[in-house]
C-alpha positions as CSV (number, residue, x, y, z in Angstrom):
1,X,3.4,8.1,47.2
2,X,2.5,6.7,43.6
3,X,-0.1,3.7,45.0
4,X,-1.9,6.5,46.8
5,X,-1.8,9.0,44.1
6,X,-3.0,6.4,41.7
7,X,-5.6,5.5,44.3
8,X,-6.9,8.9,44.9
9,X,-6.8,9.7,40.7
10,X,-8.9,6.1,40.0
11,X,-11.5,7.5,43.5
12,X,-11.9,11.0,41.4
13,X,-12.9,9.3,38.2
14,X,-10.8,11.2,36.1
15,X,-10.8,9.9,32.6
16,X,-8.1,12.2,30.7
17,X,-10.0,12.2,27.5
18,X,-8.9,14.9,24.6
19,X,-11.4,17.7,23.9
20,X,-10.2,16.7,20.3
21,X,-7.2,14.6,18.8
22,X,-6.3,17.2,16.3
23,X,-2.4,18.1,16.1
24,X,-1.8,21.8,17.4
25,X,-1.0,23.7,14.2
26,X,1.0,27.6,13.4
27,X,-2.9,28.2,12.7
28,X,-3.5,27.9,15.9
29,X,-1.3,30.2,17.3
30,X,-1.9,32.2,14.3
31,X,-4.6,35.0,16.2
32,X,-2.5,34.7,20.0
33,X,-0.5,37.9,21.0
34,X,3.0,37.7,19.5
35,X,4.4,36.7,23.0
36,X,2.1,33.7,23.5
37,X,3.2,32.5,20.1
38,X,6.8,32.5,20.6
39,X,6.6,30.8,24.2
40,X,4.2,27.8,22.6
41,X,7.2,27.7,19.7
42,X,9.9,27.6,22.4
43,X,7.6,25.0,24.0
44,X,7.4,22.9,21.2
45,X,3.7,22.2,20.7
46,X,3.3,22.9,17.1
47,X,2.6,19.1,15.5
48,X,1.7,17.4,18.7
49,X,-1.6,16.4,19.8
50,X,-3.0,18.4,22.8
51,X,-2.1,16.7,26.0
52,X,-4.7,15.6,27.9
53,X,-2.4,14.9,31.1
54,X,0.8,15.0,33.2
55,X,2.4,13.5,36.3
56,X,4.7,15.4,37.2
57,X,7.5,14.2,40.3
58,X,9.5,17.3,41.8
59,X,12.4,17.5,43.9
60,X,13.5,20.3,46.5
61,X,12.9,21.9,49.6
62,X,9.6,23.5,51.3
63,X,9.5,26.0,54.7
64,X,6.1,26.4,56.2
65,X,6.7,30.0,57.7
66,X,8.6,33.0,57.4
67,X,10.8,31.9,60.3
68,X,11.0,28.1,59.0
69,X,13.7,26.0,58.6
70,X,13.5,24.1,55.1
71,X,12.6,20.7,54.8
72,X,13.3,18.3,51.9
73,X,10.2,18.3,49.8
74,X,9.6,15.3,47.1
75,X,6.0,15.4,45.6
76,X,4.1,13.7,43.3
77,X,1.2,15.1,41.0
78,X,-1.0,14.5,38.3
79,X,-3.2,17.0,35.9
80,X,-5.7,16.8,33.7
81,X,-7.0,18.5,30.7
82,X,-10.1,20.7,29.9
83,X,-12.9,20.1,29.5
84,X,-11.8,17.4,33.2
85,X,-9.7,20.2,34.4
86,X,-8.3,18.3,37.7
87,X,-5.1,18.4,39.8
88,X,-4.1,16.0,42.5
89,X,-1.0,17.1,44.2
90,X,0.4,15.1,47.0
91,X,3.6,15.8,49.0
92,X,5.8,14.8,51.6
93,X,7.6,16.7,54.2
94,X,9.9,15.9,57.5
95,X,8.7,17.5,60.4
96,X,10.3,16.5,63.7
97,X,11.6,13.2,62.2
98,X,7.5,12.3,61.2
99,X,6.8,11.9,57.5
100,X,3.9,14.9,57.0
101,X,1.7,14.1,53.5
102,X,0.1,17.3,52.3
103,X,-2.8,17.1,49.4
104,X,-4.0,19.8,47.4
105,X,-6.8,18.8,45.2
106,X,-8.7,20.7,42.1
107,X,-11.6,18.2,40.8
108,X,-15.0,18.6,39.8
109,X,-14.5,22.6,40.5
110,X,-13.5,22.2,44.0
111,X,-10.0,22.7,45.6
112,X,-8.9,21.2,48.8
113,X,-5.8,21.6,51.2
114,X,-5.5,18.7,53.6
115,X,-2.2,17.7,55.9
116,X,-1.8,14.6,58.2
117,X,0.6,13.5,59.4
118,X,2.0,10.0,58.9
119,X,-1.0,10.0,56.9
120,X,-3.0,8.7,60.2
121,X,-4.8,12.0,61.1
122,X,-5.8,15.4,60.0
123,X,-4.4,18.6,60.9
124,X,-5.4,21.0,58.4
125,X,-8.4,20.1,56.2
126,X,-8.7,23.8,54.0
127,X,-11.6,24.4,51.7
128,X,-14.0,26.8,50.7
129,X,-13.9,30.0,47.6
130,X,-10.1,31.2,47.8
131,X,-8.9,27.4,47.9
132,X,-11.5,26.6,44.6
133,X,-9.4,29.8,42.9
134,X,-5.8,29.0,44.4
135,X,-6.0,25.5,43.6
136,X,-7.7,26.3,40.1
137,X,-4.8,28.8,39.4
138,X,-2.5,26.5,40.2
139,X,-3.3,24.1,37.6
140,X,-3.0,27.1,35.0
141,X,0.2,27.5,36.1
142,X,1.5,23.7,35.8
143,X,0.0,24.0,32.4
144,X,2.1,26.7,31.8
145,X,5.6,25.2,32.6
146,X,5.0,21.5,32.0
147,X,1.4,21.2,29.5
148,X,0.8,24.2,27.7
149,X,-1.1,22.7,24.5
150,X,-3.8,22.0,27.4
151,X,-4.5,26.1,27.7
152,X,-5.5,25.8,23.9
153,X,-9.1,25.7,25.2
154,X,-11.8,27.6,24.6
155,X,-12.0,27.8,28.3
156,X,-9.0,30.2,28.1
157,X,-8.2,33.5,27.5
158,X,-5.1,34.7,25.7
159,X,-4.6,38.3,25.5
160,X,-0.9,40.8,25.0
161,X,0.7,42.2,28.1
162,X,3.2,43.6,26.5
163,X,6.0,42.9,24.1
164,X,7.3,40.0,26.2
165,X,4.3,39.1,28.5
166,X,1.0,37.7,28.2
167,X,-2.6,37.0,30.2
168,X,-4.4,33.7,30.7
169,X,-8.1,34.3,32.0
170,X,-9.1,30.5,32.3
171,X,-12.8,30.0,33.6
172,X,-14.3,26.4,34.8
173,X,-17.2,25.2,36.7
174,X,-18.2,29.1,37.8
175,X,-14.5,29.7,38.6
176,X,-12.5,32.3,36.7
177,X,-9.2,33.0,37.1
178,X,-6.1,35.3,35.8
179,X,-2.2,35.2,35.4
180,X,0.4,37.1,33.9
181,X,3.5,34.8,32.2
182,X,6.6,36.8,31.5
183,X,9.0,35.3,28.9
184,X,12.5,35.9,27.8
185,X,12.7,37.2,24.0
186,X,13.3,33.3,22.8
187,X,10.1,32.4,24.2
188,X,11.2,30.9,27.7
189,X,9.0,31.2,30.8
190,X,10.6,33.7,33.1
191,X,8.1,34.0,35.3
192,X,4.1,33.4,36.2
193,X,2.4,36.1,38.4
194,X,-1.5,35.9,39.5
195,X,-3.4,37.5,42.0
196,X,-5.5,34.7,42.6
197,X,-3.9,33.2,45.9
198,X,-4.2,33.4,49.6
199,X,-1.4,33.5,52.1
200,X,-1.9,33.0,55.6
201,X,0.1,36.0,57.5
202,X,1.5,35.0,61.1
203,X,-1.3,35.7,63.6
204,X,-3.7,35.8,60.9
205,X,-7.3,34.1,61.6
206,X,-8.0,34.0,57.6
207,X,-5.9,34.2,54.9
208,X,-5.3,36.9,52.5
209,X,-5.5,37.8,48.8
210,X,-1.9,38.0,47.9
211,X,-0.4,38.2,44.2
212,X,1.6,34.6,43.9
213,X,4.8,34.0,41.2
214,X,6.9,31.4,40.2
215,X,10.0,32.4,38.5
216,X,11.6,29.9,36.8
217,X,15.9,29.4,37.2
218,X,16.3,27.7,33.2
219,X,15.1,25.3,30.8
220,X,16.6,21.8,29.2
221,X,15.3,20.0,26.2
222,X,13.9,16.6,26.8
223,X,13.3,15.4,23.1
224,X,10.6,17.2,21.8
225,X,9.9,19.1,24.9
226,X,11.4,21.9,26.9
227,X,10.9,21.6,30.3
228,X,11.8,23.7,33.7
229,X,15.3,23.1,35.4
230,X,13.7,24.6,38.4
231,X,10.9,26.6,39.8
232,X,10.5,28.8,42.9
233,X,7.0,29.3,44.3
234,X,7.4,33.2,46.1
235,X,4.6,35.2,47.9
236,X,4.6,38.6,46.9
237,X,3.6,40.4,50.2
238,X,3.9,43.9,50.6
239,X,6.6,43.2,53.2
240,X,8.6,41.9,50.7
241,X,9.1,38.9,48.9
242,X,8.8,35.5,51.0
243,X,9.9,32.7,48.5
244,X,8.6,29.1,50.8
245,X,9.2,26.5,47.6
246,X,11.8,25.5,45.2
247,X,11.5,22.4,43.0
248,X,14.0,21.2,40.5
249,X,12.6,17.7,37.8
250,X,14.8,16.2,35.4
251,X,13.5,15.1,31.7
252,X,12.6,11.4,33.6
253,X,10.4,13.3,36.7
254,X,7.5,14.2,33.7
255,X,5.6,12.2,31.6
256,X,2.4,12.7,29.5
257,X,-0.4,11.1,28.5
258,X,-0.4,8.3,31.0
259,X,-4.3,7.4,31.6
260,X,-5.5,7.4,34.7
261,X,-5.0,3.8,36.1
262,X,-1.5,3.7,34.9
263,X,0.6,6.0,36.5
């Protein structure tokens, strides 16, 4: 997948340049809520420059449907910064003994969702207003768990959501979107809830507006970082929970900074 990745980020034209080299400072996070604060701190983003990208690798499994079976997911990503906010996600998935790639695609303002399999011919080609918001919201919450000095924006929002929680409203090209991070008292993530995806119900001819969360099972230190052990992506329908993702990256799965042509 990384030729192909690296091929479709060179065909975007994404640069990855900083909105500004400054290191992030405690001045920064001097007038965020409390909450925010402590979760950049646990982060570890206090005397680093702002990151300007990721690529990200994740490991795990993936069902398609309620009824499913898994399948062993690997994927391959890679995100850039405000004022370029883009995310090119690629992944691929066994079905029936054929290697499926799935792309979903945030650049220039628009998100995409397209699936072919062996990567000869399209199935599913998605776009249109919910997939501009779900993919945009799903770049916040990347930022979140694996970029976080890229929210400190003025394209973002920070506000208190309580003692241990706090929002992101994150607006681009006419898009503006919302999410709820939960955090554990030290600081760590526990979980990332929006209402800015669509789920396609069984039977369904369009999808539907339903809140989206990604609790996160732990955290490890990878030098001056703190990364996610593992992630769940979980639908929150009113029928109850429907959990369809779980991705696990070790401290060599993430690097930052990489421009575009090199990754």
């Amino acid at each position: 997948m990384s030729a192909t990745l690296r091929h479709e980020v060179v065909a975007a034209g994404l640069h990855a340049e900083p909105w500004t080299d400054a290191a992030v400072t405690e001045a920064d996070l001097a007038e965020l809520p409390s909450a925010a604060a402590r979760y950049l701190r646990f982060m570890r983003v206090v005397g680093r420059p702002r990151d300007r990208s990721v690529h990200i690798r994740l490991h795990g499994r993936f069902r398609a449907g309620l009824d499913a079976s898994w399948k062993t997911l690997a994927s391959e990503q890679y995100n850039t910064a405000p004022p370029e906010t883009a995310r090119i996600y690629r992944m691929r998935l066994p079905f029936f003994g054929i290697p499926v790639q799935g792309r979903d695609t945030y650049v220039d303002g628009v998100g995409r969702m397209l699936v072919r399999p062996l990567d000869l011919f399209t199935v599913q080609d998605a776009r249109g207003a919910a997939f501009d918001l779900g993919e945009l919201v799903t770049w916040v919450n990347d930022a979140v768990l694996f970029a976080p000095s890229m929210l400190l924006h003025p394209c973002v929002t920070w506000s208190g959501a309580g003692e241990d929680a706090f929002e992101l409203v994150v607006h681009d090209r006419g898009h503006t979107v919302t999410a709820i991070v939960e955090i554990a008292p030290g600081g760590a993530v526990a979980s990332f809830v929006t209402p800015d995806r669509w789920f396609a119900p069984p039977g369904a001819r369009e999808p539907v507006r339903t809140p989206w969360s990604t609790p996160v099972d732990g955290w490890q230190s990878c030098g001056d970082r703190m990364l996610p052990t593992g992630v769940r992506a979980v639908w929150l329908r009113e029928e109850g929970p429907f959990t369809y993702a779980e991705g696990t990256a070790s401290c060599e799965d993430v690097m930052w900074n990489v421009p575009p042509g090199e990754i």
